[in-house]
C-alpha positions in Angstrom: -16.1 30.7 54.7 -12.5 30.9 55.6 -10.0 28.5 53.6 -6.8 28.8 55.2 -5.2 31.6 56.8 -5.5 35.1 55.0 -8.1 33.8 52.3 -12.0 34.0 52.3 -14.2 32.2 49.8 -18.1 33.4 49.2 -21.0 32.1 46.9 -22.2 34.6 45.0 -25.8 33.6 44.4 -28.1 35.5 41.1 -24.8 36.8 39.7 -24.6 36.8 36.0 -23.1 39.7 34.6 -19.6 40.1 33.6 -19.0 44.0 33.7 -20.8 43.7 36.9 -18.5 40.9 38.4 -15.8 43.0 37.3 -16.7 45.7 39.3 -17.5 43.9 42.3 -14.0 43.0 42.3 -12.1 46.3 41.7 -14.6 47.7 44.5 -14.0 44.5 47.0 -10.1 44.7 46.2 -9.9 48.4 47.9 -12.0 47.5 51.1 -9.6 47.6 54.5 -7.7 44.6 55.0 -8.1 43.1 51.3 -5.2 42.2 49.4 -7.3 41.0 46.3 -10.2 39.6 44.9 -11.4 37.2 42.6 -14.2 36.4 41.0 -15.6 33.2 39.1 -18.7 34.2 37.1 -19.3 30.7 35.8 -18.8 29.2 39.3 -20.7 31.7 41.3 -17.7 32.2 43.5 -15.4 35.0 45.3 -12.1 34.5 46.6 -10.7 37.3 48.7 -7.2 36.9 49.9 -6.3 39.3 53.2 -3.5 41.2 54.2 -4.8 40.8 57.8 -7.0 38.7 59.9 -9.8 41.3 60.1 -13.5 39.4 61.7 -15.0 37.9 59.1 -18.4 39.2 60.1 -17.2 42.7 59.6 -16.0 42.3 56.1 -19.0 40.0 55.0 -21.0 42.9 55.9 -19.0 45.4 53.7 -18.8 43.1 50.9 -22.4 42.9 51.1 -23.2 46.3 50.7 -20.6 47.1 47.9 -22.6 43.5 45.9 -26.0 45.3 46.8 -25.2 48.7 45.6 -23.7 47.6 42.1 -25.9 44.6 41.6 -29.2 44.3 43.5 -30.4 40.9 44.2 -27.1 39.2 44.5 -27.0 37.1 47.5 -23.8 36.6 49.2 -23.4 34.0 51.6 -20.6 31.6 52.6 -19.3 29.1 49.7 -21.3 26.2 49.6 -23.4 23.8 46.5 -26.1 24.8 45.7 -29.0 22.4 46.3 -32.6 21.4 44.3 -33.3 22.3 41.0 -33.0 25.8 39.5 -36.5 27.8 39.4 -37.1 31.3 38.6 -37.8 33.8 41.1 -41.7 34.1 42.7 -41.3 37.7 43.2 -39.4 38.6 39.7 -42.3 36.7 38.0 -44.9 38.6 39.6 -43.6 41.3 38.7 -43.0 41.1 35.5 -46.4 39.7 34.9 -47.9 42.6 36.4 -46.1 44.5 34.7 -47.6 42.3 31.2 -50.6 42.8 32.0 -50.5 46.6 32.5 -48.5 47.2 29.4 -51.4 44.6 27.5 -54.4 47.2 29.3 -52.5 50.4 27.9 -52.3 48.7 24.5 -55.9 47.6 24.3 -58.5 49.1 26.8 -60.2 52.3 25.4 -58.8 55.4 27.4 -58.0 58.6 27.2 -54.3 59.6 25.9 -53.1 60.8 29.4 -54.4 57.5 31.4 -52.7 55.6 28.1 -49.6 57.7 28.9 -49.7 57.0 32.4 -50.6 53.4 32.6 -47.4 53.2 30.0 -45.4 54.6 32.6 -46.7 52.1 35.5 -46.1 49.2 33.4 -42.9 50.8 32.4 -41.6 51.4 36.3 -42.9 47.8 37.4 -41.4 46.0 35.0 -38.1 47.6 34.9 -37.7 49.2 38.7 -34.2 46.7 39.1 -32.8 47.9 36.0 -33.6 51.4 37.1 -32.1 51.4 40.7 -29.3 49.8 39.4 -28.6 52.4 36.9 -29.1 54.9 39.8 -26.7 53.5 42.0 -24.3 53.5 39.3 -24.6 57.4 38.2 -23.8 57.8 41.7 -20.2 56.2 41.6 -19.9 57.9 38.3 -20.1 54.5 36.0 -21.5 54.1 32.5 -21.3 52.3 29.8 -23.5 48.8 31.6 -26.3 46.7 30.3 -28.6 48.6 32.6 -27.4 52.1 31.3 -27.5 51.3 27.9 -31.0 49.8 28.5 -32.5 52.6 30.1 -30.9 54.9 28.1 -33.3 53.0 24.7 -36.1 53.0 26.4 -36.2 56.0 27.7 -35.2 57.4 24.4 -38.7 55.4 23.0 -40.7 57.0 25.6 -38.8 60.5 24.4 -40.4 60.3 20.6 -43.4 58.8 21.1 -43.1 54.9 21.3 -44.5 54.0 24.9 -45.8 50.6 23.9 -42.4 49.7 22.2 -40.7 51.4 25.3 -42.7 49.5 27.5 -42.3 45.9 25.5 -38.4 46.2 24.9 -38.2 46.7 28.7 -39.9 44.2 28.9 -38.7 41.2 27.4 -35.1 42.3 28.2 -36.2 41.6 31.9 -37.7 38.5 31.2 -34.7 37.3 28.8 -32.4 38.1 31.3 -34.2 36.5 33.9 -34.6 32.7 31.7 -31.1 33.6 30.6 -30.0 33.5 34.5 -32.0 30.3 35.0 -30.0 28.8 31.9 -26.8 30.0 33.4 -27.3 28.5 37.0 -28.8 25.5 35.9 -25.5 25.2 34.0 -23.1 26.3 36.3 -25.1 23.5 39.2 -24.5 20.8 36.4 -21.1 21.0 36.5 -20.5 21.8 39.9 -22.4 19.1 41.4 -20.8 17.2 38.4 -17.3 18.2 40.4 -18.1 17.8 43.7 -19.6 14.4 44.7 -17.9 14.3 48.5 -20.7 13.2 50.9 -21.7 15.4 53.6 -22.1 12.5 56.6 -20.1 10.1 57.6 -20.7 7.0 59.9 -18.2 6.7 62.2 -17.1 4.8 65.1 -17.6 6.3 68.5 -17.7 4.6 71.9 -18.1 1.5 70.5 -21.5 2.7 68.2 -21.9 4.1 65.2 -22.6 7.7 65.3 -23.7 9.7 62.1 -21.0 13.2 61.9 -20.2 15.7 59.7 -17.3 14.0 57.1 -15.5 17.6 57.5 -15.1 16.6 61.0 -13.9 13.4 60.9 -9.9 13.3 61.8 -7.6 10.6 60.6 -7.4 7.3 62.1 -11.2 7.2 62.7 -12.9 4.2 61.6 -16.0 4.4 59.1 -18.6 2.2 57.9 -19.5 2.0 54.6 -23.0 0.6 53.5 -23.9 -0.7 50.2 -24.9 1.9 48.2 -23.0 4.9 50.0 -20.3 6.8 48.4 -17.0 6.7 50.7 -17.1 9.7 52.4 -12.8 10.2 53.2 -9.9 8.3 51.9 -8.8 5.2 53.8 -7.7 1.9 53.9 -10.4 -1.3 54.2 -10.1 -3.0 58.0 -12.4 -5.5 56.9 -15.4 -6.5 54.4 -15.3 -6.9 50.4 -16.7 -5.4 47.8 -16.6 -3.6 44.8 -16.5 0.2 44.2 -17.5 2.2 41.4 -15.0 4.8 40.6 -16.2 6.2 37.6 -17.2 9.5 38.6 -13.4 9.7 39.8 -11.5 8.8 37.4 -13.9 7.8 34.5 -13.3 4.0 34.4 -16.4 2.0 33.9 -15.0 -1.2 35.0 -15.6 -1.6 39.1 -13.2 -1.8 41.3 -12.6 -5.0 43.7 -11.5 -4.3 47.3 -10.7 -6.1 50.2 -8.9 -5.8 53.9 -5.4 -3.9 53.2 -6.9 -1.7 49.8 -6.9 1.9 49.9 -10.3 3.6 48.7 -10.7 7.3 47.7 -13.4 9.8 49.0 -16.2 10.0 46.5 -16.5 5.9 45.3 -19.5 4.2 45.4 -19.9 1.0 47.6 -21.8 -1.7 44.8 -21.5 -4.6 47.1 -21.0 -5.6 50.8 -20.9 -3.4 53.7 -16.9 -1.8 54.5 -15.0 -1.1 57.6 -12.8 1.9 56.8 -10.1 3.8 58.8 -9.2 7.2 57.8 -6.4 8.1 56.1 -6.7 11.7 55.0 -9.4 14.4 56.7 -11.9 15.9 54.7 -9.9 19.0 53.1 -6.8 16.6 52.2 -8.5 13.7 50.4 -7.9 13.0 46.9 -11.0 14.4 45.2 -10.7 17.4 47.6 -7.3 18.3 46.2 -8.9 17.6 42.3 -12.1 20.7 43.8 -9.4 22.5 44.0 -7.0 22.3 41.4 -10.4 22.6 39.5 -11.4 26.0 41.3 -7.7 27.8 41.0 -7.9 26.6 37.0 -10.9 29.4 36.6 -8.2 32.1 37.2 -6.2 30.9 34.5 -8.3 32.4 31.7 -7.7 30.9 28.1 -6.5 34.1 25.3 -10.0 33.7 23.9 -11.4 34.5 27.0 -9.0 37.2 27.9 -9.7 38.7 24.4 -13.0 38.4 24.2 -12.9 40.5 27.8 -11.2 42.9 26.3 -13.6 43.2 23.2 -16.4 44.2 25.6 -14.4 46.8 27.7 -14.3 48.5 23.8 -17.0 47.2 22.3 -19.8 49.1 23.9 -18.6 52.5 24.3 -17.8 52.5 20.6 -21.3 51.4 19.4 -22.9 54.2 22.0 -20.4 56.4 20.0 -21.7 55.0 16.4 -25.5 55.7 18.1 -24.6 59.5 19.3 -23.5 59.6 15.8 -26.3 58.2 13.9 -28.5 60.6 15.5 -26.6 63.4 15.2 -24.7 63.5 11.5 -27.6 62.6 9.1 -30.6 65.1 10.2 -27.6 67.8 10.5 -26.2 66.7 6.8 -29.9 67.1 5.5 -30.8 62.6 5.4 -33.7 63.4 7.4 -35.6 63.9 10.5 -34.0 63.7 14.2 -37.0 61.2 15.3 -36.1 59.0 12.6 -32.4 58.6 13.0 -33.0 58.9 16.8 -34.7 55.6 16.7 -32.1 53.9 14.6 -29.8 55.1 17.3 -31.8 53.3 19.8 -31.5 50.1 18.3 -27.9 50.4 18.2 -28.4 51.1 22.0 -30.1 47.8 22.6 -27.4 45.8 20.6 -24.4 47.7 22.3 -24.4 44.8 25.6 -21.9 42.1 24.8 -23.5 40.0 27.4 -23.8 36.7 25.2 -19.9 37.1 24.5 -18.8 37.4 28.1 -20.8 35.0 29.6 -20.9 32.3 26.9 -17.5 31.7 26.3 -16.2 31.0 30.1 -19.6 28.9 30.7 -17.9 26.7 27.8 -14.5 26.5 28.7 -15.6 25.7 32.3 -18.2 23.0 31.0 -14.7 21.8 28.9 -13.4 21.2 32.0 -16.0 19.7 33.6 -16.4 17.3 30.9 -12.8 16.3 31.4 -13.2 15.7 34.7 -15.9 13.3 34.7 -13.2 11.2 32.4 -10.6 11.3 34.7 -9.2 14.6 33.5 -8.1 17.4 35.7 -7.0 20.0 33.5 -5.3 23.6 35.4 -7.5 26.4 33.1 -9.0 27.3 30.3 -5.7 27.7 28.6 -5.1 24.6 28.8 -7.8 23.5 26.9 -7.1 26.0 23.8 -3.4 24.5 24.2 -4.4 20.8 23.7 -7.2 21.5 21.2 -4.1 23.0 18.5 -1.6 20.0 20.1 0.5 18.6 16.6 2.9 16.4 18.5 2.1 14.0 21.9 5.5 12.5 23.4 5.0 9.4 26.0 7.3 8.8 28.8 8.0 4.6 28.8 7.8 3.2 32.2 4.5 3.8 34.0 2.9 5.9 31.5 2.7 3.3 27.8 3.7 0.6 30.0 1.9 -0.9 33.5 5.3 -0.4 35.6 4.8 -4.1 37.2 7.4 -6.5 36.3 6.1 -10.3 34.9 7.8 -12.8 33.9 7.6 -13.6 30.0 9.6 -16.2 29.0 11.3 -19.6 31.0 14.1 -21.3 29.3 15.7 -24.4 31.6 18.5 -26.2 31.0 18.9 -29.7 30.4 18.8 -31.2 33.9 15.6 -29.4 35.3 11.9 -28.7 33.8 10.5 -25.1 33.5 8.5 -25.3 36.6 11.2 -26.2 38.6 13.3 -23.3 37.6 10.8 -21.0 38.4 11.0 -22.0 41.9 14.2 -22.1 42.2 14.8 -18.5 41.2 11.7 -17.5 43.4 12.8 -18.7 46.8 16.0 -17.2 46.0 14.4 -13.8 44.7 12.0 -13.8 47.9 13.8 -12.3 49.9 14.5 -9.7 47.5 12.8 -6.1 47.5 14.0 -5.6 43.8 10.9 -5.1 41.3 12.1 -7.9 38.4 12.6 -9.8 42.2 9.3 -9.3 43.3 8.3 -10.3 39.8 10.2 -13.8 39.7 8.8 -14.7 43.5 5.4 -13.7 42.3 5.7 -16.2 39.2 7.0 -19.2 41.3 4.2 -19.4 43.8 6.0 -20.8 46.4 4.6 -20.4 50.2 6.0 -19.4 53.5 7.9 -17.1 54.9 11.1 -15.6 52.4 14.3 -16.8 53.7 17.3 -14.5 54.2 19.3 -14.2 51.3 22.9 -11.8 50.5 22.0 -9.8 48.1 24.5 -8.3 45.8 23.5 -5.0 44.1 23.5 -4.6 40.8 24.4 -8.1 40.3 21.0 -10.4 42.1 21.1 -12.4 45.1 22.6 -15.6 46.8 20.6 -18.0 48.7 21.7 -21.5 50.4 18.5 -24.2 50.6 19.6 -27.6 51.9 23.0 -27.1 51.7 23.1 -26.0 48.2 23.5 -22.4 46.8 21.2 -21.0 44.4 22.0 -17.8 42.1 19.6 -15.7 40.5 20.8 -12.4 38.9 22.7 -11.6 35.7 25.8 -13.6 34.3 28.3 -11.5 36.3 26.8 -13.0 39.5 27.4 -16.1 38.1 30.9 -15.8 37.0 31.8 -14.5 39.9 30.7 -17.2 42.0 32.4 -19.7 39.5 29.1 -20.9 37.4 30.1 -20.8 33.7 26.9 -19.4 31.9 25.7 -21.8 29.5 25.5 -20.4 25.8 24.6 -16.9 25.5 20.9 -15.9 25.5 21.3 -13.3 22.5 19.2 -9.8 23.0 15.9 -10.0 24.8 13.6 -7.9 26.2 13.4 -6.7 29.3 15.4 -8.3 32.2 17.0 -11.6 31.7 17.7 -13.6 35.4 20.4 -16.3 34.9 19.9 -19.2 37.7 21.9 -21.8 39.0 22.2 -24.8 41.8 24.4 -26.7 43.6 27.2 -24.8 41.3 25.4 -26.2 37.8 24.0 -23.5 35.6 20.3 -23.9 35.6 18.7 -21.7 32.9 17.3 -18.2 32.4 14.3 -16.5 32.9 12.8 -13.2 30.9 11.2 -10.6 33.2 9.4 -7.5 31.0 7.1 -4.4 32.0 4.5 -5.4 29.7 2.2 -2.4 27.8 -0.8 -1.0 28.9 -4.1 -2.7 27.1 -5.2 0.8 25.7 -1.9 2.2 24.5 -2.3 1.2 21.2 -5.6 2.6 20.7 -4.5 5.5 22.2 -2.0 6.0 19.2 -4.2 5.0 17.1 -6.7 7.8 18.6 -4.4 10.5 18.5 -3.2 9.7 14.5 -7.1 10.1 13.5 -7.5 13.5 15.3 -5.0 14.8 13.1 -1.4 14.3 15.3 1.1 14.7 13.4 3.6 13.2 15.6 3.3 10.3 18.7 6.5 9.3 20.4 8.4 8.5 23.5 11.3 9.1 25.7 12.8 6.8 27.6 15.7 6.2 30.2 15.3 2.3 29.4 17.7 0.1 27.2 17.1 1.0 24.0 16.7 -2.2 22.8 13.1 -2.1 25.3 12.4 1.3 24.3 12.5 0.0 20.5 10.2 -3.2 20.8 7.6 -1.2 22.8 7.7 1.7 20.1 7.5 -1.2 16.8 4.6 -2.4 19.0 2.9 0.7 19.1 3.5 1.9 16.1 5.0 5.1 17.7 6.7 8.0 14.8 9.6 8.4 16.8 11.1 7.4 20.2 14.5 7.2 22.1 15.7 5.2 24.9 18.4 5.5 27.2 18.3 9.1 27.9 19.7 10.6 31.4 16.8 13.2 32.8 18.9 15.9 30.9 19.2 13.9 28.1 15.2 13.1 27.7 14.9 17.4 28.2 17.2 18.0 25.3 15.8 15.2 23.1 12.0 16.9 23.6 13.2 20.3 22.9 14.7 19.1 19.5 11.7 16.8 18.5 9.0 19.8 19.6 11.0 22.0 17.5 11.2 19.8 14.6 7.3 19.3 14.9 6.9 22.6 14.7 3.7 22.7 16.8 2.2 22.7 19.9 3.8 19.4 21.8 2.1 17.8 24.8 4.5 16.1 27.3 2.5 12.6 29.0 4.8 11.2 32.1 3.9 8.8 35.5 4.6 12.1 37.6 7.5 10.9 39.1 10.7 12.2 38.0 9.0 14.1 34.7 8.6 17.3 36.5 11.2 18.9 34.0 9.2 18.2 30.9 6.2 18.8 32.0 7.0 21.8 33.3 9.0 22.8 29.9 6.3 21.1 26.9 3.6 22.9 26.1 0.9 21.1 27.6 2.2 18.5 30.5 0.1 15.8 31.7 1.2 13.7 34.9 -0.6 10.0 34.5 -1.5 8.3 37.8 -3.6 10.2 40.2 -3.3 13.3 42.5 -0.5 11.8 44.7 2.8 13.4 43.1 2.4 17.1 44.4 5.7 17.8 42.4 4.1 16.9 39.6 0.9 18.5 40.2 2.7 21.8 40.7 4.7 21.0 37.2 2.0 19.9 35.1 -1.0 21.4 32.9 -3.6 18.9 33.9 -3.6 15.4 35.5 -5.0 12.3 34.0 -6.6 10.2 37.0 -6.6 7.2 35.5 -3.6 5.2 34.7 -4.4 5.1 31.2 -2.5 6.8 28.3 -6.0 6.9 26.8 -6.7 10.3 28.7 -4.6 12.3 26.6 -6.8 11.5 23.1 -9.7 12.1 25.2 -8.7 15.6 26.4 -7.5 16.5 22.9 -11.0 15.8 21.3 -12.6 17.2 24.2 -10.6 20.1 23.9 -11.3 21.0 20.2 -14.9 19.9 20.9 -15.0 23.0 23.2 -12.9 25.2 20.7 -15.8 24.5 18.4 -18.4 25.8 20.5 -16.7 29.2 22.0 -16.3 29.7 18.1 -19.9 29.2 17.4 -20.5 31.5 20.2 -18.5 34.2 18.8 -19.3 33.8 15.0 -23.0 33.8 15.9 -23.3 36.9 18.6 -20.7 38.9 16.3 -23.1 38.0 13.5 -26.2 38.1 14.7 -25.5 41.7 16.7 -23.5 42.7 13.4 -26.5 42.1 11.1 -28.8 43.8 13.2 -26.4 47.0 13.7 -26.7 47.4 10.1 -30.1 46.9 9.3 -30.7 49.4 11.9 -28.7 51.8 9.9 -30.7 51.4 7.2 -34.1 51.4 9.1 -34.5 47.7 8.7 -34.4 46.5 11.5 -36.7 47.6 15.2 -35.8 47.8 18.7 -37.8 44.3 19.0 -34.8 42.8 16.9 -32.3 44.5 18.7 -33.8 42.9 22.0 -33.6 39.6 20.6 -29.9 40.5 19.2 -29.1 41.4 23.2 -30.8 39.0 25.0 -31.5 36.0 22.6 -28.6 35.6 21.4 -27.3 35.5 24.9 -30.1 32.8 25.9 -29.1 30.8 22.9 -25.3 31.1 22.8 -25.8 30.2 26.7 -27.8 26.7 26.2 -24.7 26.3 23.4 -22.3 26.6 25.8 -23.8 23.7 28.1 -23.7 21.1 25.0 -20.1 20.1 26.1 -21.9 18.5 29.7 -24.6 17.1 27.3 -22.2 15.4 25.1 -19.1 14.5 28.1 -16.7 15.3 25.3 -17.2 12.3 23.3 -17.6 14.3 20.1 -15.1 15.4 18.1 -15.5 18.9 16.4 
């Protein structure tokens, strides 16, 4: 239960109503020793931060009893996944069913008006007895204005005029819509969370010389694991010994398997697909990769998008000025002469029935969350719901270079050898030179050469390359100042050419050149290309490399705009003037390294390359786990994909409660509609909501 010191974090099991939730917090948030509380409705979760270390036991039992008394049935219990498939409750269906078949006797066995009446009432009491102590508890504390008030307050206005059956039925099938409605919801809401949360329980591990099963929560770093075919890595760590291949997808969304082998790091929550692995621990349980992603995922609930914040809003107005319109309606047109008060009464009941914005306030959070969690089984770890209406209205996507459109490893492009010595011997003359070098066009150049053994020791000369002596001859590799210091003229000059060029030379002669380039990513170009059909109006880049690199990767891209050799302040001031001239929302992609400024400052910031940079974690909007500019075309759609749907949502409540509010103005419309107009719409507009899972954001909308 406890996260940390001065924090608590509870499952919330059965809850699915939003005014509810809200007061569960504002009642939590005044118990003794509570700072604050939080709640996640789609997630099924509390967070309760302290202002002292009171037991836990103590304030488990008070939140308890402040959950039972404003919603019954809620079980409260320490945070955990929930586990099996999603059923609907034994004792609510017997119930209910009881309460069917007494409603169906009323209706159709031949008695006398008073047994009628009262059998009406029994069915009436069984059927809706939660509703009813709920609404009880409430006039206690003095609150109005819920689903359950508003509810009771219909029926028992039916039962007041004469419609028991109707009474009766509207009860109810708004217990039995809520209850498949709360089955829809938490089938939902396990979807994505076991969607999000794929750390094994166990771990084998290494004790005494025998392999002993433990908790993985338990297992400290430096512990050696093994890792079976077929198991999912249970911690971060590095491979002792064994190969194989791991499937990562459900990490970072890459399809392609990933080969592993003694020295390789592997990440909590992989699938082993080949041989058995020997593992030591890197990073316990609560530190490991996927871990940090849980919760940069959970903290993005409490950043609420404006459509969600408004649509909160909405409600807190909403119903008390429909029970207002329904006082009205009963009241005005009998007194102005229209007709009866039975008549007009009834029409006010309907606008009772239709007054819970339950399909609004559950709906649209269920779809941002499912947004998310949709994102993140690409590879897409994205800080709130605001973030998602941010990237779904993005005009303008600016790339950092190095790292982010390009691989960041150095290789070795083009050889060019002078006349005393073939191609492949150059390259091995500038690799035992280069070596011993810890520079990345170095590592790049020894890499090329293949040459084995052990690197001899070299002088390096920063800025300028190294100096090496083999046999009793000195060999140069670096640029042309190197050269012409050490008295080698520079044959001929190389003109402009990408990347790095490494002049060589031996025994004093000048031996050739080499090119060196970062080369770009495969899916950089289709992730232009991606971003143009989704209606981009800009793609760019920054760069603080030449600008002559910065230009031949942008002509190969086909970028809009770019500029290259910008200083950190310079790259700031160069976005601020290109988001401004874009005039729209502007998403900032960088390798998470030294981009913290503009991620922090663009509208949206994504940090490329994997939960490892926690400055840009803190700095950035969302964090792309692959290393593949791809990820910011695929949170776009997925982000307008969800935009779609909480529209849907909206348009059709609004427009379904709206039609029904009116044709029970006119007497159109019955409280059978209205019930359908509360509850279906709700059912429906919550099965909406869970497309985004169904579709993992591949559609565009």
């Amino acid at each position: 239960m406890a996260d940390g010191a001065g924090e608590i974090r509870l499952s919330l099991e059965g809850l699915n109503c939003a005014q509810c939730s809200s007061k569960i917090e504002k009642a939590v948030a005044v118990l003794p020793g509570v700072s604050s509380a939080a709640i996640d409705l789609v997630a099924g979760r509390m967070r309760i931060s302290l202002e002292d270390q009171r037991p836990a036991g103590e304030l488990l039992s008070s939140i308890r009893t402040v959950v039972s008394s404003i919603e019954p049935g809620v079980v409260v219990s320490e945070e955990r996944l929930p586990e099996g498939p999603s059923s609907l409750p034994k004792g609510d269906m017997l119930r209910l069913s009881a309460g069917a078949l007494l409603w169906l006797a009323a209706l159709f066995l031949p008695l006398g008006e008073i047994a009628r009446f009262l059998l009406y009432v029994t069915a009436y009491l069984t059927a809706g007895i939660k509703v009813l102590r709920t609404v009880a508890g409430n006039l206690r504390r003095g609150a109005l204005f819920d689903e359950f008030f508003l509810m009771t307050a219909a029926t028992g206005g039916a039962f007041a005029i004469g419609e028991f059956s109707e009474a009766v039925a509207v009860m109810l099938f708004y217990e039995t819509g809520e209850l498949v409605q709360s089955l829809a919801v938490e089938r939902s809401r396990r979807s994505i969370l076991s969607l999000l949360d794929i750390r094994p329980d166990r771990a084998t591990v290494l004790e005494d010389g025998e392999w002993k099963t433990a908790r993985a929560e338990d297992v400290t770093a430096g512990r050696t694991l093994l890792v079976k075919p077929g198991e999912r890595v249970p911690l971060d760590g590095k491979v002792l010994d064994g190969t194989s291949s791991l499937d990562t997808s459900s990490l970072t969304g890459e399809s392609v398997p990933r080969d592993v082998s003694e020295g390789s790091e592997v990440l909590a929550g992989s699938v082993n697909l080949g041989g058995t692995l020997t593992v030591t621990v890197l990073r316990p349980f609560g530190e490991t990769t996927l871990s940090k992603g849980l919760r940069l995922i959970e903290e993005a609930r409490e950043r609420k998008a404006p459509t969600e914040r408004f649509i909160t809003s909405f409600a807190r107005w909403y119903t008390p000025a429909v029970v207002v319109l329904a006082a009205l309606l009963a009241l005005v047109p009998p007194l102005a002469g229209l007709g009866g008060f039975r008549d007009w009464g009834y029409r006010a009941l309907v606008f009772l029935v239709v007054s819970c914005p339950c399909a609004l306030v559950i709906s649209v959070p269920l779809a941002l969350f499912g947004g998310m969690g949709a994102a993140s089984r690409r590879g897409i770890l994205l800080k709130g719901g605001n973030v998602l209406e941010t990237l779904a209205r993005t005009r303008a996507v600016l790339f950092d270079k190095t790292g982010t459109l390009t691989m960041g490893v150095f290789r070795v492009t083009e050889i060019h050898p002078s006349s005393f010595m073939t191609a492949r011997e150059l390259i091995e003359t500038a690799a035992a030179a280069e070596r011993g070098s810890n520079h990345p066009v170095a590592r790049a150049v020894a890499a090329a050469g293949g040459v084995q053994g052990p690197a001899l020791p070299v002088e390096e000369y920063p800025g300028l390359g190294v100096r090496l002596v083999l046999d009793g001859e000195e060999i140069l590799a670096g640029n042309a100042a190197l050269l012409e210091r050490h008295g080698v003229p520079v044959d001929g000059d190389p003109g402009w050419k990408p990347g790095a060029v490494v002049h060589v030379s031996r025994g004093g002669r000048y031996a050739g050149f080499l090119v060196v380039e970062d080369t770009p990513r495969e899916q950089a170009r289709e992730a232009v290309d991606r971003l143009r059909k989704l209606g981009v109006n800009t793609v760019g880049m920054l760069s603080g490399d030449r600008p002559e690199n910065a230009g031949k990767l942008a002509s190969q891209l086909g970028l809009d705009i770019w500029e290259g050799g910008l200083l950190p302040a310079g790259k700031l001031d160069s976005f601020r003037r290109i988001r401004e001239e874009a005039g729209g929302t502007t998403l900032f992609v960088g390798d998470g390294m030294n981009d913290a400024p503009l991620l922090a400052a663009a509208d949206a910031g994504f940090a490329m390359g994997g939960l490892g940079a926690d400055a840009a974690i803190e700095a950035a909007d969302g964090v792309l786990l692959r290393d593949d500019p791809l990820g910011a075309a695929e949170a776009i759609e997925i982000a307008r994909r969800t935009r779609a749907i909480v529209w849907q949502n909206i348009a059709f409540a609004l427009g379904v409660k709206g039609l029904v509010l009116a044709m029970g103005a006119f007497g159109v419309a019955t409280m059978w509609e209205a019930v359908f107009a509360d509850v279906g719409v709700a059912l429906l507009a919550t099965l909406n909501a869970a497309r985004i899972l169904r579709t993992g954001g591949a559609e565009k909308g």
